[in-house]
C-alpha positions in Angstrom: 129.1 125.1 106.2 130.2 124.9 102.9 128.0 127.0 100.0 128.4 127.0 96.4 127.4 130.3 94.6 125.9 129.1 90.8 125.6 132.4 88.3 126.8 133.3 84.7 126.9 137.4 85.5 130.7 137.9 87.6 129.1 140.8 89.3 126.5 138.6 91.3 129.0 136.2 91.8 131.2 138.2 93.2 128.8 140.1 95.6 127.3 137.1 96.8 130.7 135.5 97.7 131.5 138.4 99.6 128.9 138.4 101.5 128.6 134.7 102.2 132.4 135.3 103.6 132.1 137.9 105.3 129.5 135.9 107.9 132.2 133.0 107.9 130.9 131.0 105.0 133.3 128.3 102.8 132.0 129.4 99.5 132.6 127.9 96.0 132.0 129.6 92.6 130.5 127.9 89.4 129.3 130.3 86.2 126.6 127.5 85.2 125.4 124.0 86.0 127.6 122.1 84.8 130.4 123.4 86.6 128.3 122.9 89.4 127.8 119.4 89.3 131.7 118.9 88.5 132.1 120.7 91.8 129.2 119.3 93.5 131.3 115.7 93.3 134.7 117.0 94.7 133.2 118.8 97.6 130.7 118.0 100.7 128.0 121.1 99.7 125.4 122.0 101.9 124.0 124.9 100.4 123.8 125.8 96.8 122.4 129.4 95.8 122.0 129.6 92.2 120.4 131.7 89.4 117.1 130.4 87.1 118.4 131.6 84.1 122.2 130.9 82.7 123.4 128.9 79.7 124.3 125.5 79.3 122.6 124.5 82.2 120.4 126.6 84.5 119.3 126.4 87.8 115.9 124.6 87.5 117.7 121.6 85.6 120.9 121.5 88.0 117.8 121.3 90.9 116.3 118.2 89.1 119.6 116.6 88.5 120.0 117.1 92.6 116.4 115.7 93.7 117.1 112.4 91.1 120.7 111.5 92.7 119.9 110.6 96.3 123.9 110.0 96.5 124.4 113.2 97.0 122.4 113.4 100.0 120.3 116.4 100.6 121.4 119.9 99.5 119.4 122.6 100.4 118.8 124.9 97.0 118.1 128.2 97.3 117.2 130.1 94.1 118.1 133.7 93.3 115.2 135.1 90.3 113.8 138.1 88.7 111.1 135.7 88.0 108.1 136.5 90.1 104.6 134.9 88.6 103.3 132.3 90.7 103.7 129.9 87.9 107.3 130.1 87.9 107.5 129.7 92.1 105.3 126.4 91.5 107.4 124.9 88.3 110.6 125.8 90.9 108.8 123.9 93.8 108.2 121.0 92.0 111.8 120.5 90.7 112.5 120.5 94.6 113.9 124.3 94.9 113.7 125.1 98.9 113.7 128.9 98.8 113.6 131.6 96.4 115.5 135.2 96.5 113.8 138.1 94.6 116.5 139.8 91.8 117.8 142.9 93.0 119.5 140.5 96.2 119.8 142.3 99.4 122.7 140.9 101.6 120.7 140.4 104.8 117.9 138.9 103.2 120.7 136.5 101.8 122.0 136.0 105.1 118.5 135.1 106.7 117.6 132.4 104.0 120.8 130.5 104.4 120.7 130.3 108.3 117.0 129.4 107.5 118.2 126.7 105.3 121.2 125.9 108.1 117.9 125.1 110.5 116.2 122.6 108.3 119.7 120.7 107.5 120.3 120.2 111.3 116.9 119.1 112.0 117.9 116.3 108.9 120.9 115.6 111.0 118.8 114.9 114.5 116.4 112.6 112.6 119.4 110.5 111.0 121.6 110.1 114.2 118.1 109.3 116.3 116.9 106.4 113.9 120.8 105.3 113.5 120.8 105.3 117.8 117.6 103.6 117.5 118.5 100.9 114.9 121.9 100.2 116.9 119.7 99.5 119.5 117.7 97.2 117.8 120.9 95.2 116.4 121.1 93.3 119.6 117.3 92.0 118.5 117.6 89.9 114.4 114.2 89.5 114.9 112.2 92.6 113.8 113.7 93.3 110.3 111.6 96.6 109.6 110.4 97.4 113.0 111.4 100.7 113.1 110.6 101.9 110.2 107.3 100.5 110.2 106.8 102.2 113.5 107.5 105.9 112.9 105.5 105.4 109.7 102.3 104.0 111.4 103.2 106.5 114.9 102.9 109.6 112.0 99.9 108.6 110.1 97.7 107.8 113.7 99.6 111.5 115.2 98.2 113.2 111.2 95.0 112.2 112.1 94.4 113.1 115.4 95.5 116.5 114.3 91.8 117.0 112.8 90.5 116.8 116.2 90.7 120.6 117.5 91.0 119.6 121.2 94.1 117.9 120.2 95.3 120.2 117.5 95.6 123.0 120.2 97.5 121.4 122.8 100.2 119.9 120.7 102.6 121.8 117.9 101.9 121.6 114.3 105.2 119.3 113.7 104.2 116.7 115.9 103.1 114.2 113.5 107.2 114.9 112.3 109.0 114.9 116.0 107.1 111.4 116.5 108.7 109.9 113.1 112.0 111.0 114.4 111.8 109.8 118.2 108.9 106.9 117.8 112.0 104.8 116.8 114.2 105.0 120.2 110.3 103.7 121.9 112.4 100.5 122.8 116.2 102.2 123.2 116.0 100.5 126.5 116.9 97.0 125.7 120.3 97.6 125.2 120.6 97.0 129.1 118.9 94.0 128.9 120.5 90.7 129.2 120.9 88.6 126.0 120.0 85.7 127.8 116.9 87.3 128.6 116.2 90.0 125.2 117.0 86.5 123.2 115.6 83.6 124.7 113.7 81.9 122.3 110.9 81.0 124.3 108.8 82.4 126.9 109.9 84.5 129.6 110.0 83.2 133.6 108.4 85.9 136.5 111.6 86.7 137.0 113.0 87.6 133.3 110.1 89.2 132.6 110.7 91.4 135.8 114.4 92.1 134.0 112.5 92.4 130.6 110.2 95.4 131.6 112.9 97.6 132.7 113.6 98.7 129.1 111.2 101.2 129.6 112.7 102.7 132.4 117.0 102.5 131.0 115.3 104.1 128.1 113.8 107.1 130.0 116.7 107.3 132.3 118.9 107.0 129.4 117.0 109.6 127.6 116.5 111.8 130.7 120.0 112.4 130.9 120.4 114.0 127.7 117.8 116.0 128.2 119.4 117.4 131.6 122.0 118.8 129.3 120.0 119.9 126.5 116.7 121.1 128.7 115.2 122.8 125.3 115.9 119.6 123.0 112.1 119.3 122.5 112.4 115.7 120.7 114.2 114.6 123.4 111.4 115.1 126.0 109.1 113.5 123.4 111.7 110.1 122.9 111.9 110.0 126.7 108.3 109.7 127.3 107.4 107.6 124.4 110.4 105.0 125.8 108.7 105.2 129.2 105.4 104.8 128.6 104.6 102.9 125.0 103.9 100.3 127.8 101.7 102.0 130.3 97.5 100.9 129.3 94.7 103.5 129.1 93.4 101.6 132.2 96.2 101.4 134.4 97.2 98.0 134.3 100.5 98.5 132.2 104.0 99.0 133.5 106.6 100.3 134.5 104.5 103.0 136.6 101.2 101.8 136.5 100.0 104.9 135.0 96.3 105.9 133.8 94.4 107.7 131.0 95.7 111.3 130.4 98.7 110.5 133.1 100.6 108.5 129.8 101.7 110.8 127.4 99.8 111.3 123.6 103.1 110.2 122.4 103.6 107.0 124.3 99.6 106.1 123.6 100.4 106.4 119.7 103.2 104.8 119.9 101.0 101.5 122.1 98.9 101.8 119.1 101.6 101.1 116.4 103.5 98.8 118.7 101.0 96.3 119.3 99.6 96.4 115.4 103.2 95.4 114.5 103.8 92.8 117.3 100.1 91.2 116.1 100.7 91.6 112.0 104.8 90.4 111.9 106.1 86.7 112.0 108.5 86.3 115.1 110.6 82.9 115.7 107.5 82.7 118.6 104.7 83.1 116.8 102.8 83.1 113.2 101.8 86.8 112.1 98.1 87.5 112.2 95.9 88.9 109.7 95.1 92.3 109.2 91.5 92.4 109.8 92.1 90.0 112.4 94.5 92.4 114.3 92.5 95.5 113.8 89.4 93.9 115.5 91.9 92.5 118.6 93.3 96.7 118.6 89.4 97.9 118.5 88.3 95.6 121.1 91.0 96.9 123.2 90.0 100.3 123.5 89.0 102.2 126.8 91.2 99.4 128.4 94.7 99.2 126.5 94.7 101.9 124.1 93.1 105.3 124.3 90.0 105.8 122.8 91.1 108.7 121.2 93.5 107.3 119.1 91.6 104.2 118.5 89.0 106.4 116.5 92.0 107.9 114.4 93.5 104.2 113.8 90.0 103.3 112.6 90.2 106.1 109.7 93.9 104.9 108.6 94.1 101.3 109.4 93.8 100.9 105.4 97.1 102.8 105.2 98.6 100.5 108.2 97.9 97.8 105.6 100.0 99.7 103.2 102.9 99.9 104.8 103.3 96.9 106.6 103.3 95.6 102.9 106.1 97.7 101.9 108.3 97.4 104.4 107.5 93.8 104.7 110.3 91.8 106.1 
């Protein structure tokens, strides 16, 4: 983990260097913002930690310059301040600051922020190797352009809204909506062990490549299953692993691959069905027009207490106008 320490008084710098190292830290030393963007373009920084106030540049204007240069990927910025009005926390918040450290600096308060900030930047590392495993996936398939992204988007907004409904609220974590962006991707991970003749034919699928055609659902859960036997705490691997086993299951029991019923399919996997089927009805394939919006929505509505759960049909009622929105963003 490479850290770069941004301050003007040599005292601070010094003291903060030493303690960074002395926990195993890489650390790198700049007296203002300028020489900290000169460094932040020779060297891979995670972590900067840097004073408000210093001349030429200080900290609040070398934050901005980070948040508007998405190049540099994301830093996690840590702010060390005597400043301590509310004001000031919000104007640092809004130039994208992550955390703040109260002038005088004790060390193990320092310490606790960056491993806090360590967190965060590996849970931004599971997110981009899950959608990049899910878009190699989906390579095999140049028919769904922005499936995926599409998919996590629409999977969070129905997950945000069922979050107003206590009875929900209190038997999932407050981050789901944010695990099901991450894992709602790898829903179809699966059909990398499908046949091309079969994941690519053209036309309509026989009994019998339809038979080879549903077991996507259950490579990707095995697939999946088998990570999680080595990481057993990996939470958003139990959560990819029943979304890619049962985005196919219906709220009546007439879906595959198990046949399963109601409360038996997973909250994840009947989200997922939800934003699934909206984009398989809304998106041109090579096999069929795309339909209309409203058109689409009344075919999802229709469909629930048999396909879809009830449940989250209601909550795709209240956002189906922000469906509508991103499908036309990330139009393909």
């Amino acid at each position: 983990m490479k850290i770069l320490i941004v301050d003007d008084d040599e005292l601070s710098l010094a003291i903060t260097e030493k303690v960074l190292k002395s926990t195993g830290y890489q650390t790198f030393l700049a007296e203002d913002g300028e020489q900290a963007l000169e460094i932040l373009r020779n060297e891979d920084i995670q972590i900067v930690i840097s004073d408000w106030d210093m001349p030429v540049m200080d900290g609040l204007e070398l934050c901005k310059i980070l948040r508007s240069n998405p190049a540099v990927g994301y830093i996690y910025f840590i702010m060390i301040t005597a400043k301590s009005r509310k004001e000031d926390m919000l104007v640092g918040l809004g130039a994208g600051v992550d955390d703040f450290i109260s002038k005088p600096m004790e060390p193990s308060e320092l310490i606790l922020r960056v491993r806090n900030g360590e967190r965060i930047l590996s849970l931004e590392t599971t997110a981009v190797t899950l959608f990049s495993l899910a878009k190699l996936a989906e390579s095999k398939d140049t028919d769904t352009g922005n499936h995926l992204e599409r998919i996590r988007v629409y999977s969070r907004l129905l997950a945000t809204q069922l979050m107003l409904n206590p009875a929900i609220s209190q038997t999932v974590a407050p981050k789901f909506p944010d695990l099901l962006y991450q894992t709602s991707p790898l829903h179809d991970i699966g059909k990398v062990g499908i046949p091309d003749y079969v994941l690519l034919k053209p036309g309509s699928l026989n009994d019998k490549e339809w038979a080879i055609m549903k077991r996507h659902t259950i490579i990707g859960a095995e697939t999946l299953n088998a990570a999680l036997t080595q990481f057993p705490h990996a939470e958003f691997l139990r959560l990819a692993r029943d979304i890619a086993q049962g985005h196919h299951e219906r709220w009546d029991g007439t879906g595959y691959p198990s046949g399963l019923k109601g409360d038996q399919i997973s909250l994840s996997a009947r989200i997922v069905a939800v934003a699934d089927v909206y984009d398989a009805l809304t998106m041109k394939r090579v096999y069929k027009s795309a339909i209309l919006h409203d058109v689409a929505c009344g075919i999802i509505l229709e469909s629930a207490g048999t396909h879809f759960d009830p449940q989250v049909i209601e909550a795709f009622q209240a956002v189906n106008d922000s469906f509508l929105e991103v499908k036309q963003h990330f139009m393909d």
